[in-house]
C-alpha positions in Angstrom: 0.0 0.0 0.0 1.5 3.2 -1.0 1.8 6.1 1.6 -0.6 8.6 2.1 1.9 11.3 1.1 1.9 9.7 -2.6 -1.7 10.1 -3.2 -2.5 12.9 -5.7 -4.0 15.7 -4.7 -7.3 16.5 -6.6 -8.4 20.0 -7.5 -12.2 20.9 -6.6 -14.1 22.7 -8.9 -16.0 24.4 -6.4 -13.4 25.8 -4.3 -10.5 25.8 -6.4 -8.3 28.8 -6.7 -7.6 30.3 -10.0 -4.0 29.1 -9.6 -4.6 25.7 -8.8 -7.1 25.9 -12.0 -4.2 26.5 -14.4 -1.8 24.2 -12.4 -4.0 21.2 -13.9 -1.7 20.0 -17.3 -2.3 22.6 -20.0 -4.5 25.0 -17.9 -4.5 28.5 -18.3 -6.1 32.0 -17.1 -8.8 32.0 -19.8 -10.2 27.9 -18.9 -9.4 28.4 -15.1 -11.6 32.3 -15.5 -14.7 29.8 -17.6 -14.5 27.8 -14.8 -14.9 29.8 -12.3 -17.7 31.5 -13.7 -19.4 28.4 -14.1 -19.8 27.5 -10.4 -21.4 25.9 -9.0 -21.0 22.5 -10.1 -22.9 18.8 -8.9 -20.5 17.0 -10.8 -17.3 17.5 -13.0 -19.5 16.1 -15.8 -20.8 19.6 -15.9 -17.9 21.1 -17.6 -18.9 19.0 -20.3 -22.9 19.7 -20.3 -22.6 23.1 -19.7 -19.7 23.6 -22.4 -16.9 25.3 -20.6 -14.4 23.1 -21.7 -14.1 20.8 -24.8 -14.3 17.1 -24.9 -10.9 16.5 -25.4 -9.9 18.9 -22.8 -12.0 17.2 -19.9 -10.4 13.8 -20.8 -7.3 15.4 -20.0 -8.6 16.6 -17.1 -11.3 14.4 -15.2 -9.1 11.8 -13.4 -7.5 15.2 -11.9 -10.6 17.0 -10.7 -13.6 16.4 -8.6 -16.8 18.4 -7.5 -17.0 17.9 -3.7 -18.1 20.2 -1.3 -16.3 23.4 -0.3 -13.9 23.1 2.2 -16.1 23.9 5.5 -14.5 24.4 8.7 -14.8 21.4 11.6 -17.7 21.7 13.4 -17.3 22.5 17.0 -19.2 20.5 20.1 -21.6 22.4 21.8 
């Protein structure tokens, strides 16, 4: 079993920064800006559907990305 340290880190399309946006392989300020603008997204199969990147561009892409919640802060114990 490899170490946790090893796993890839995968970018959320609901919180990423613009940054981590064009970190993905081939990103860049225009894709990372239609991205953005196209929040919020249920799944990454949204890019697709709702045509802010290309077909070819989200096979690049999809193994690198998911569409979980926004980071939320740990709730505290009353």
């Amino acid at each position: 079993k490899p170490p946790a340290a090893a796993k890839k880190k995968l970018v959320n399309l609901k919180a990423a920064s613009r940054e981590e946006l064009k970190a993905l392989p081939g990103g860049s300020d225009e894709e990372a800006a239609r991205i953005i603008a196209g929040r919020p997204y249920n799944s990454k199969a949204f890019l697709l559907s709702n045509k802010v990147i290309s077909e070819g561009r989200y096979a690049q892409i999809k193994g690198l990305v998911v569409a979980g919640e926004p980071a939320k802060a740990p709730a505290r114990k009353k």
